[in-house]
N, CA, C and O of each residue as an XYZ file, in Angstrom:
596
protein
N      14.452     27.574     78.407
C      15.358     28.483     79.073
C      16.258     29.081     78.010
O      16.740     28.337     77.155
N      16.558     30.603     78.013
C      17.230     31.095     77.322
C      18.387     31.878     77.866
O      18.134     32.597     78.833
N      19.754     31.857     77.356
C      20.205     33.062     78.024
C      21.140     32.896     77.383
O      21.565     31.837     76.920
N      21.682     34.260     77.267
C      22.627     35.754     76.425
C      23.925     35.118     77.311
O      23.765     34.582     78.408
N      25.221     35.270     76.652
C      25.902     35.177     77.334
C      27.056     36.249     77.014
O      27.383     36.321     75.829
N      27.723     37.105     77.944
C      29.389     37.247     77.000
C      30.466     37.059     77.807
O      30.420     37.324     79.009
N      31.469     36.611     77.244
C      32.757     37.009     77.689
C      33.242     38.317     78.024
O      33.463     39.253     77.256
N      33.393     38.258     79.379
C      33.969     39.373     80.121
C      35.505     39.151     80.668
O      36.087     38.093     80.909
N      35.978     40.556     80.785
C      36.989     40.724     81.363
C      36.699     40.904     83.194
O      37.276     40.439     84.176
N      35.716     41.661     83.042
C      34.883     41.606     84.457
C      33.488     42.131     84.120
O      33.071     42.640     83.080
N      32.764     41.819     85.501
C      30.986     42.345     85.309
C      30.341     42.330     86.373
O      29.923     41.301     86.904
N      30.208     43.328     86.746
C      29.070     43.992     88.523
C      27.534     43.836     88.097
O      27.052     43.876     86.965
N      26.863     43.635     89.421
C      25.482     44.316     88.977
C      25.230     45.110     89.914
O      26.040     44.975     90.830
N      24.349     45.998     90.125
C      23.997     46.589     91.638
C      22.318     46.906     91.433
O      21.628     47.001     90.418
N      21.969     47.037     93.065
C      20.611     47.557     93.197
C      20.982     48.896     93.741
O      21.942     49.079     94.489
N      19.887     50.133     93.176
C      19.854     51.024     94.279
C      21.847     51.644     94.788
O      22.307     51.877     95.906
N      22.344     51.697     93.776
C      23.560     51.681     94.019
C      24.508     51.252     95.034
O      25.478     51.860     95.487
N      24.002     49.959     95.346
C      24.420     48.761     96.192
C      24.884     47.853     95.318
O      24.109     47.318     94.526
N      26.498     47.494     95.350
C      27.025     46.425     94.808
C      26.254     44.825     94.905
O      26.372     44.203     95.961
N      25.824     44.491     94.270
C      25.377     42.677     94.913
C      26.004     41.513     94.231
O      25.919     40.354     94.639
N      26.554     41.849     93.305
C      27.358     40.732     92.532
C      28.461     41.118     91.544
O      28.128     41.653     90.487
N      30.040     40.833     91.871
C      30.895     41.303     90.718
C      31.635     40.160     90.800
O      31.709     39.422     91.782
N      32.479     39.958     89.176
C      32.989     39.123     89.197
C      34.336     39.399     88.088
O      34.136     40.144     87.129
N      35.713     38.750     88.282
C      36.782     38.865     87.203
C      36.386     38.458     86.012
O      35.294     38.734     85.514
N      37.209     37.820     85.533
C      37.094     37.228     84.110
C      36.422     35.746     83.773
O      36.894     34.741     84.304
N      35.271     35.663     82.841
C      34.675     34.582     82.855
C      33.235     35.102     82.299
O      33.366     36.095     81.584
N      31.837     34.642     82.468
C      30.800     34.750     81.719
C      29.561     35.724     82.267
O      29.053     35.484     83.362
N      29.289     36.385     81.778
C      27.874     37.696     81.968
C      27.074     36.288     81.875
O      27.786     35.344     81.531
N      25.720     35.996     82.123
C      24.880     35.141     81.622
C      23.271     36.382     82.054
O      23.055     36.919     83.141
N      22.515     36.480     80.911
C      21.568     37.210     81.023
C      20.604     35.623     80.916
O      20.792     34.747     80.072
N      19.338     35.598     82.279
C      19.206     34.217     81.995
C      17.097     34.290     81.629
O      16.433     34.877     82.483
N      16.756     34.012     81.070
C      15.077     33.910     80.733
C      14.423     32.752     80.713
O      14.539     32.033     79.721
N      13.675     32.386     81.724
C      12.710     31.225     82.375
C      11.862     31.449     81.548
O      11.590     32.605     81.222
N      11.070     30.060     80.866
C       9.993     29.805     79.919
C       9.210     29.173     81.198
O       9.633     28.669     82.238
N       8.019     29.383     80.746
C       6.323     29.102     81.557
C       6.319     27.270     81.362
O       5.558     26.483     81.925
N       7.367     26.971     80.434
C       7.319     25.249     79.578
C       8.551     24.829     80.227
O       8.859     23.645     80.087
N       9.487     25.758     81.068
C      11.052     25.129     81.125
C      11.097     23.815     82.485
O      10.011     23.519     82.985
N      11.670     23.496     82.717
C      11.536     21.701     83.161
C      12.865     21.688     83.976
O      13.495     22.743     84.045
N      13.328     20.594     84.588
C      14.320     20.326     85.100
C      15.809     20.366     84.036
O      16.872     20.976     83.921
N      15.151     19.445     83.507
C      16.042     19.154     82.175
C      16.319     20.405     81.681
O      17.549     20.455     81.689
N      15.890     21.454     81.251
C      16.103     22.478     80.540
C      16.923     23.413     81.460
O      17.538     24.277     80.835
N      17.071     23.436     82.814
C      18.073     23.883     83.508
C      19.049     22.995     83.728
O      20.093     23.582     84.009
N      19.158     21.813     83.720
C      20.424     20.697     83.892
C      21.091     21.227     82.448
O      22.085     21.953     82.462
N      20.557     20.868     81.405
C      20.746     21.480     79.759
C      22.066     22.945     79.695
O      23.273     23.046     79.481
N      20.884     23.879     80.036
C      21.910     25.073     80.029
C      23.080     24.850     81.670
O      24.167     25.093     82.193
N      22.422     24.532     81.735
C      23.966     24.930     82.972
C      25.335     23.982     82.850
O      26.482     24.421     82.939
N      24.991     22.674     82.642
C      25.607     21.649     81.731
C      26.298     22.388     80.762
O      27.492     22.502     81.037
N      25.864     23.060     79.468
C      25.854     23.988     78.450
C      27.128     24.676     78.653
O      28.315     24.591     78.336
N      26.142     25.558     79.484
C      27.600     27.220     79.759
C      28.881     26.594     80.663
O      30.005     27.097     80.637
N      28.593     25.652     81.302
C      29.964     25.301     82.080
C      30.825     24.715     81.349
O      31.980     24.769     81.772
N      30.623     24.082     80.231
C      31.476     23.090     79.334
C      31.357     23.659     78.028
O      31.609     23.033     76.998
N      30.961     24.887     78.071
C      31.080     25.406     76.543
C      32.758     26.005     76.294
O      33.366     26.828     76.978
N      33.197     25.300     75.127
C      34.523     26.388     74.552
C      34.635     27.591     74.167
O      34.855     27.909     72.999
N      34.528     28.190     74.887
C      34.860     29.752     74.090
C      35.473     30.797     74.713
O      35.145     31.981     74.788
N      36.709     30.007     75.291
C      38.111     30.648     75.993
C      38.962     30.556     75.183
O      38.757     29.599     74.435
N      39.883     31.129     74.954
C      41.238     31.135     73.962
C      42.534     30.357     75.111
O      42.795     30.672     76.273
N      43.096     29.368     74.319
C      43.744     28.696     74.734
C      45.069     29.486     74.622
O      45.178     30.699     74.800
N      46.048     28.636     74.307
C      47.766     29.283     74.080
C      47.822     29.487     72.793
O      48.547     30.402     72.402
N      47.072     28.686     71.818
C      46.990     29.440     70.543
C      46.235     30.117     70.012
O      46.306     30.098     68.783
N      44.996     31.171     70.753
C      44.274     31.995     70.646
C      43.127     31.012     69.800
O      42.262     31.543     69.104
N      43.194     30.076     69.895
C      41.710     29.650     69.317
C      40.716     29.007     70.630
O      41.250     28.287     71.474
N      39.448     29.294     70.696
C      38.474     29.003     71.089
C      38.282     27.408     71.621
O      37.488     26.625     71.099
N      39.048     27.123     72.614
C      39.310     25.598     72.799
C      39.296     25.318     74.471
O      39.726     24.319     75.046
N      38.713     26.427     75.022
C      38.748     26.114     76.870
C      37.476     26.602     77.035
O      37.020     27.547     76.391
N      36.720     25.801     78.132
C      35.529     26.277     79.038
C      36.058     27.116     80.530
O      37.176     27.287     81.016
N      34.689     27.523     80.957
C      34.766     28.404     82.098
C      35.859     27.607     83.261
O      36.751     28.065     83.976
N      35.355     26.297     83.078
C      36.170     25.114     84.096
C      37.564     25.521     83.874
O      38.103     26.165     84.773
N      38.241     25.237     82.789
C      39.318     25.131     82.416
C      40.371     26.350     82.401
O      41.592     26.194     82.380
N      39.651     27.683     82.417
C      40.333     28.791     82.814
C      39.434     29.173     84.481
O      38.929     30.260     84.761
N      39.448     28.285     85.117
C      39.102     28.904     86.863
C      38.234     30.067     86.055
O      38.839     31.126     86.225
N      37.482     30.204     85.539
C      36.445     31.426     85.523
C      35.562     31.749     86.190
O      35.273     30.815     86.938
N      34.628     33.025     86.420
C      33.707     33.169     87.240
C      32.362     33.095     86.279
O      32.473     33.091     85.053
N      31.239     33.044     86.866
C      30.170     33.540     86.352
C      29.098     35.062     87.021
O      29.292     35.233     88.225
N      28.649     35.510     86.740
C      27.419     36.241     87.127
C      26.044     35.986     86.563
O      25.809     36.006     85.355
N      25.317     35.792     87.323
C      23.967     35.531     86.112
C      23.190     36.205     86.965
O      23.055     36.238     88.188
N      22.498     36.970     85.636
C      21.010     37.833     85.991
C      19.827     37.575     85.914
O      19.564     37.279     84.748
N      19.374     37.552     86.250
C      17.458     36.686     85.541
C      17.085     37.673     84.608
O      17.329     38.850     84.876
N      16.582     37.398     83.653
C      16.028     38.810     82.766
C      15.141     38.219     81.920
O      15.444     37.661     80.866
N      13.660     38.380     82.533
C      12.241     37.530     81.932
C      12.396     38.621     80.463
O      11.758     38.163     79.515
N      12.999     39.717     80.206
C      12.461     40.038     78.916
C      12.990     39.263     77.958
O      12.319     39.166     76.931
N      14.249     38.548     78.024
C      14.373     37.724     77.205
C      13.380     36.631     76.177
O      13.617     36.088     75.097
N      12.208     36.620     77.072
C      11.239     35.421     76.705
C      10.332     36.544     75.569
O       9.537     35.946     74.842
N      10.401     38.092     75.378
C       9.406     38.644     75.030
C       9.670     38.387     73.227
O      10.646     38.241     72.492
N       7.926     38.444     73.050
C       8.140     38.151     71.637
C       7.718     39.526     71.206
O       7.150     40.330     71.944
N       8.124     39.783     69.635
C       7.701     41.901     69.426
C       7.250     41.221     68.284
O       6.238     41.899     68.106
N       7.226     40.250     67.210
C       6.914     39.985     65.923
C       5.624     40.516     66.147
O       5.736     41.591     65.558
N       4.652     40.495     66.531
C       3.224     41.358     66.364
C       3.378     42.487     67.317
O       4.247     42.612     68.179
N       1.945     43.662     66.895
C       1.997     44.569     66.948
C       3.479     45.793     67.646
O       4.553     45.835     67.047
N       3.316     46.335     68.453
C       4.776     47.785     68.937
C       4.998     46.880     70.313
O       6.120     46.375     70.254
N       4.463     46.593     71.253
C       4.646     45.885     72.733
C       4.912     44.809     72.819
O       4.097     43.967     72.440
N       6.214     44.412     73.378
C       6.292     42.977     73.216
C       5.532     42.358     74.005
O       4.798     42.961     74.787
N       5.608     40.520     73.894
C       4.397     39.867     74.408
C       5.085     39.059     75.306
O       5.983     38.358     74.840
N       4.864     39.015     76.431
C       5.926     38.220     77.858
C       4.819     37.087     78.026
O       4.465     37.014     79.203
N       4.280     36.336     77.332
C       2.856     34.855     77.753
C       4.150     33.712     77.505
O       4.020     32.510     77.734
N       4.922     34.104     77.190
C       5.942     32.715     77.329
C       6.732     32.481     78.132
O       7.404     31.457     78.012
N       6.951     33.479     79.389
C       8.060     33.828     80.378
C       7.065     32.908     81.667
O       5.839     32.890     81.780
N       7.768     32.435     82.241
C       7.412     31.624     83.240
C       7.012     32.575     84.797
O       7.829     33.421     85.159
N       6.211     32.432     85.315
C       5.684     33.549     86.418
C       6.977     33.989     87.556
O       8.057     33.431     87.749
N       6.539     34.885     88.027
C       7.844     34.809     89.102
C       8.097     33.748     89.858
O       9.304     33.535     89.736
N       7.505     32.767     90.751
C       7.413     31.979     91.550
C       8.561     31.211     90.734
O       9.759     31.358     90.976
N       7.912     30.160     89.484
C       8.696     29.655     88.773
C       9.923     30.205     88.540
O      10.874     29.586     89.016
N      10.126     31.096     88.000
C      11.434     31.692     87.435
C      12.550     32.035     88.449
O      13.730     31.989     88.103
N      12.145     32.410     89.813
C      13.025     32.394     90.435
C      13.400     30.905     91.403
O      14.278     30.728     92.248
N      12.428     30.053     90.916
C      13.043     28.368     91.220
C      14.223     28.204     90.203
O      15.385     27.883     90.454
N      13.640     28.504     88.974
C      14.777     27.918     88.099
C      15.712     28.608     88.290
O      16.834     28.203     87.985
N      15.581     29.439     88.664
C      16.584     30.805     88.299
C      17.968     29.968     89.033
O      18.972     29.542     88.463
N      17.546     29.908     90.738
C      18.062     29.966     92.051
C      18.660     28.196     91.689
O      19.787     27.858     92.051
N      17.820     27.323     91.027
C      18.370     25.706     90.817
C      19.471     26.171     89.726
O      20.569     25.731     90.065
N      19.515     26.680     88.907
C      20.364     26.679     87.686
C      21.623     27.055     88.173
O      22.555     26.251     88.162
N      21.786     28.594     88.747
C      22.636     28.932     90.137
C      23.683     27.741     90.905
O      24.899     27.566     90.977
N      22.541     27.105     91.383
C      23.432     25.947     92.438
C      24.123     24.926     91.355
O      25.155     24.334     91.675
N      23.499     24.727     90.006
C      23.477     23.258     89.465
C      25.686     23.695     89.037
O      26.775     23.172     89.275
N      24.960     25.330     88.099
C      26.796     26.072     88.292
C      27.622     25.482     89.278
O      28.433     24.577     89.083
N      27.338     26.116     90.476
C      28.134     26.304     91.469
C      28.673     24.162     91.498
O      29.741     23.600     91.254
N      27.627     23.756     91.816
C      27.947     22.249     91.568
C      28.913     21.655     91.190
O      29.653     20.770     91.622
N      28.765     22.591     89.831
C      30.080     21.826     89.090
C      31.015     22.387     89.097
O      31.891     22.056     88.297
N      31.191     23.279     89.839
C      32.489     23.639     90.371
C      32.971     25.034     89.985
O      34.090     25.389     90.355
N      32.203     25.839     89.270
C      32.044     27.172     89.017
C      31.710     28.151     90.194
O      30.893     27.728     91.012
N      32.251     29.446     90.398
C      32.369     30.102     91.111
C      31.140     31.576     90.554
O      31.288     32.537     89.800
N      29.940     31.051     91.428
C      28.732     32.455     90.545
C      28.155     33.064     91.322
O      27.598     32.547     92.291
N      28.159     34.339     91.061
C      27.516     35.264     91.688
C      25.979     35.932     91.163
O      25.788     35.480     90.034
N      25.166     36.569     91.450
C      23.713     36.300     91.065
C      23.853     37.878     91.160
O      24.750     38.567     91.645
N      22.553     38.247     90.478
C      22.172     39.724     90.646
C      20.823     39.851     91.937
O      20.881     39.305     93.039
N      19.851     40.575     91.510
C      18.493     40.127     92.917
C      17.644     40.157     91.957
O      17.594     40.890     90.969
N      16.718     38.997     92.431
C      15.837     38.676     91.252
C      14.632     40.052     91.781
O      14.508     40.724     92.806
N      14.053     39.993     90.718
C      12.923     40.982     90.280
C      13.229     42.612     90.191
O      12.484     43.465     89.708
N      14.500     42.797     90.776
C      15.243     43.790     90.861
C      15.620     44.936     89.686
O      16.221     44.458     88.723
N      15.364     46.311     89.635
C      16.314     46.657     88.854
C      17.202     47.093     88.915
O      17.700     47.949     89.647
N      17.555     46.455     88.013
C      19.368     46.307     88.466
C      20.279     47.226     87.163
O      19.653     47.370     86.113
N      21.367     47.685     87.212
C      22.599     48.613     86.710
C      23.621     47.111     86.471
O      24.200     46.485     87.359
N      23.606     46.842     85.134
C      24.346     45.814     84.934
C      26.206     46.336     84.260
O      26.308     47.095     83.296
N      26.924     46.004     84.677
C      28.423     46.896     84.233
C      29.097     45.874     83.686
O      28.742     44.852     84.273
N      30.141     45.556     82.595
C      30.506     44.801     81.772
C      31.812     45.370     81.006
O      31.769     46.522     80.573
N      32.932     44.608     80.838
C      33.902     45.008     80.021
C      34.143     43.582     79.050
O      34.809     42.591     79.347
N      33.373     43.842     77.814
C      33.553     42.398     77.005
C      34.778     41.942     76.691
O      35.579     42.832     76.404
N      35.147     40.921     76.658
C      36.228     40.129     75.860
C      35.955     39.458     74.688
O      35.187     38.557     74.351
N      36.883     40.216     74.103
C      36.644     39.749     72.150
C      36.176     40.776     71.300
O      36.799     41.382     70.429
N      34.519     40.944     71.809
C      33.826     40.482     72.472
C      33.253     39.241     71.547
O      33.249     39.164     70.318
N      32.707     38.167     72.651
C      32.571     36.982     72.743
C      30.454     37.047     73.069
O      30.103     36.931     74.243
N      29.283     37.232     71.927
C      28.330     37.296     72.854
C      27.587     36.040     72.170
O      27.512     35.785     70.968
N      27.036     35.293     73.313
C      26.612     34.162     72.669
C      25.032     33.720     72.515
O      24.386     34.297     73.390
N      24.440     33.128     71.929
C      22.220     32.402     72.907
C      22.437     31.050     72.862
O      22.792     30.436     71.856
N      22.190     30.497     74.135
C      22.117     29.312     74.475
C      20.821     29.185     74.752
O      20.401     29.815     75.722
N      19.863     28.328     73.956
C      18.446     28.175     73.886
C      18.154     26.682     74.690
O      18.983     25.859     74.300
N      17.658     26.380     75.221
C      17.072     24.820     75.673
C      16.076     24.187     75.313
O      15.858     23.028     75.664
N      15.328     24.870     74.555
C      14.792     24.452     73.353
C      14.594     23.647     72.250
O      15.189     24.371     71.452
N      14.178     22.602     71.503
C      14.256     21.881     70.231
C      14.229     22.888     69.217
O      13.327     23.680     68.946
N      15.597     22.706     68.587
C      15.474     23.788     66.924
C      14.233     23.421     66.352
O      13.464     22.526     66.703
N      14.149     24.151     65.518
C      12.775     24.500     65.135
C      13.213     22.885     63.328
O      12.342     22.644     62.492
Protein backbone atom coordinates (compact mmCIF):
# COMPACT_ATOMS: atom_id res chain seq x y z
CA UNK A 1 0.00 0.00 0.00
CA UNK A 2 1.15 3.34 -0.96
CA UNK A 3 -0.01 6.74 -0.40
CA UNK A 4 0.96 10.52 -1.04
CA UNK A 5 0.09 12.50 1.65
CA UNK A 6 -0.09 16.51 2.33
CA UNK A 7 -0.81 18.81 4.79
CA UNK A 8 -3.69 20.86 4.14
CA UNK A 9 -5.26 23.82 5.27
CA UNK A 10 -8.41 22.33 3.65
CA UNK A 11 -9.28 19.71 0.67
CA UNK A 12 -12.71 18.83 -1.39
CA UNK A 13 -13.12 16.25 -3.91
CA UNK A 14 -16.13 16.17 -6.22
CA UNK A 15 -17.76 13.98 -8.94
CA UNK A 16 -19.49 15.45 -11.88
CA UNK A 17 -19.46 18.71 -9.99
CA UNK A 18 -21.04 17.19 -6.96
CA UNK A 19 -19.29 17.88 -3.70
CA UNK A 20 -18.60 14.24 -1.96
CA UNK A 21 -15.94 14.86 0.46
CA UNK A 22 -14.37 18.18 2.10
CA UNK A 23 -12.51 18.61 4.89
CA UNK A 24 -10.61 21.61 7.29
CA UNK A 25 -7.26 21.27 8.31
CA UNK A 26 -5.44 17.95 8.54
CA UNK A 27 -4.26 15.29 5.74
CA UNK A 28 -5.00 14.90 1.67
CA UNK A 29 -4.08 11.06 1.57
CA UNK A 30 -3.81 9.96 -2.21
CA UNK A 31 -4.10 6.12 -1.38
CA UNK A 32 -2.69 2.99 -4.01
CA UNK A 33 -3.71 -0.76 -3.33
CA UNK A 34 -0.94 -3.35 -4.37
CA UNK A 35 -2.31 -6.83 -6.02
CA UNK A 36 0.37 -8.22 -2.76
CA UNK A 37 -1.23 -5.70 -0.03
CA UNK A 38 -2.56 -7.81 3.11
CA UNK A 39 -4.26 -6.87 6.21
CA UNK A 40 -1.21 -5.87 7.82
CA UNK A 41 -0.27 -3.47 5.16
CA UNK A 42 -3.51 -1.53 5.79
CA UNK A 43 -3.32 -1.83 9.75
CA UNK A 44 0.57 -0.47 8.83
CA UNK A 45 -0.44 2.66 6.94
CA UNK A 46 -3.35 3.68 8.78
CA UNK A 47 -1.53 3.03 12.14
CA UNK A 48 1.21 5.19 10.12
CA UNK A 49 -0.76 8.37 9.01
CA UNK A 50 -2.72 8.60 12.30
CA UNK A 51 0.37 8.75 14.57
CA UNK A 52 2.66 10.34 12.21
CA UNK A 53 4.32 13.87 13.46
CA UNK A 54 4.10 16.33 11.11
CA UNK A 55 1.97 19.08 12.81
CA UNK A 56 3.77 22.06 14.21
CA UNK A 57 3.43 22.29 17.77
CA UNK A 58 3.85 25.81 19.87
CA UNK A 59 7.30 25.85 18.78
CA UNK A 60 6.77 25.40 15.11
CA UNK A 61 8.61 22.17 15.01
CA UNK A 62 7.09 19.04 13.62
CA UNK A 63 6.06 17.26 16.94
CA UNK A 64 1.99 16.55 16.73
CA UNK A 65 -0.08 13.89 14.79
CA UNK A 66 -3.48 14.20 13.11
CA UNK A 67 -4.82 12.88 16.75
CA UNK A 68 -3.27 15.53 18.57
CA UNK A 69 -4.41 18.56 16.55
CA UNK A 70 -8.37 17.10 16.20
CA UNK A 71 -7.48 16.88 12.41
CA UNK A 72 -9.43 15.66 9.55
CA UNK A 73 -8.54 13.35 6.85
CA UNK A 74 -9.76 12.86 3.14
CA UNK A 75 -8.53 9.95 1.28
CA UNK A 76 -8.78 9.19 -2.38
CA UNK A 77 -8.02 5.83 -3.90
CA UNK A 78 -5.68 6.51 -6.78
CA UNK A 79 -4.51 2.96 -8.41
CA UNK A 80 -2.05 5.17 -10.54
CA UNK A 81 0.03 5.40 -7.79
CA UNK A 82 1.06 1.64 -8.18
CA UNK A 83 2.11 2.55 -12.00
CA UNK A 84 5.57 1.78 -12.91
CA UNK A 85 7.01 4.16 -16.29
CA UNK A 86 10.84 2.87 -15.84
CA UNK A 87 10.24 0.88 -19.21
CA UNK A 88 9.06 1.91 -22.33
CA UNK A 89 6.40 5.76 -22.65
CA UNK A 90 3.06 3.88 -20.82
CA UNK A 91 3.12 3.21 -17.51
CA UNK A 92 2.62 -0.38 -16.26
CA UNK A 93 -0.48 -0.78 -13.58
CA UNK A 94 0.37 -5.23 -13.08
CA UNK A 95 1.13 -4.19 -9.53
CA UNK A 96 -2.14 -2.33 -8.58
CA UNK A 97 -4.49 -4.65 -6.97
CA UNK A 98 -7.93 -5.21 -9.11
CA UNK A 99 -10.87 -3.18 -8.29
CA UNK A 100 -12.70 -5.67 -6.13
CA UNK A 101 -9.55 -5.75 -3.93
CA UNK A 102 -8.72 -2.19 -3.84
CA UNK A 103 -11.84 -0.98 -2.93
CA UNK A 104 -11.82 -3.64 0.19
CA UNK A 105 -8.72 -2.15 1.24
CA UNK A 106 -9.53 1.02 0.29
CA UNK A 107 -13.08 1.05 2.38
CA UNK A 108 -11.04 -1.24 5.60
CA UNK A 109 -8.22 1.36 5.75
CA UNK A 110 -11.13 4.15 5.88
CA UNK A 111 -12.81 2.51 8.93
CA UNK A 112 -9.37 1.28 10.57
CA UNK A 113 -8.87 5.76 10.48
CA UNK A 114 -12.06 6.44 11.60
CA UNK A 115 -11.35 3.71 14.52
CA UNK A 116 -8.90 5.43 15.90
CA UNK A 117 -10.58 8.22 16.28
CA UNK A 118 -9.94 10.32 13.18
CA UNK A 119 -12.58 12.12 11.48
CA UNK A 120 -12.39 10.94 7.28
CA UNK A 121 -14.04 11.63 4.54
CA UNK A 122 -13.53 9.50 1.20
CA UNK A 123 -13.75 10.57 -2.41
CA UNK A 124 -15.96 7.70 -4.81
CA UNK A 125 -13.96 5.02 -5.68
CA UNK A 126 -13.39 4.42 -9.43
CA UNK A 127 -14.58 7.87 -9.94
CA UNK A 128 -13.21 10.81 -11.65
CA UNK A 129 -12.84 12.95 -9.45
CA UNK A 130 -11.67 17.13 -9.30
CA UNK A 131 -9.42 16.94 -6.30
CA UNK A 132 -9.06 20.82 -4.54
CA UNK A 133 -6.29 21.44 -1.95
CA UNK A 134 -4.71 24.41 -0.12
CA UNK A 135 -1.23 22.93 1.20
CA UNK A 136 0.27 23.69 4.49
CA UNK A 137 3.97 24.32 4.55
CA UNK A 138 3.59 22.60 2.21
CA UNK A 139 4.05 19.39 4.04
CA UNK A 140 3.99 16.36 1.05
CA UNK A 141 4.84 13.09 2.25
CA UNK A 142 5.08 8.61 0.73
CA UNK A 143 4.16 6.34 3.18
CA UNK A 144 5.06 2.92 1.55
CA UNK A 145 4.01 -0.52 3.40
CA UNK A 146 6.42 -2.13 1.88
CA UNK A 147 10.00 -3.71 3.04
CA UNK A 148 12.83 -1.08 1.97
CA UNK A 149 14.52 -2.40 -0.56
Amino acid sequence: MIAVIQRVKKASVSVEDEAVGSIGPGLLVLLGVAETDTEADISYTADKLVNLRIFSDDKGKMNRSIVDTGGQMLVVSQFTLLGDCRKGRRPSFVKAADPKKAESCYLRFVDMVREKGVSAETGRFQAMMDVSLVNDGPVTLIVDSRPAD
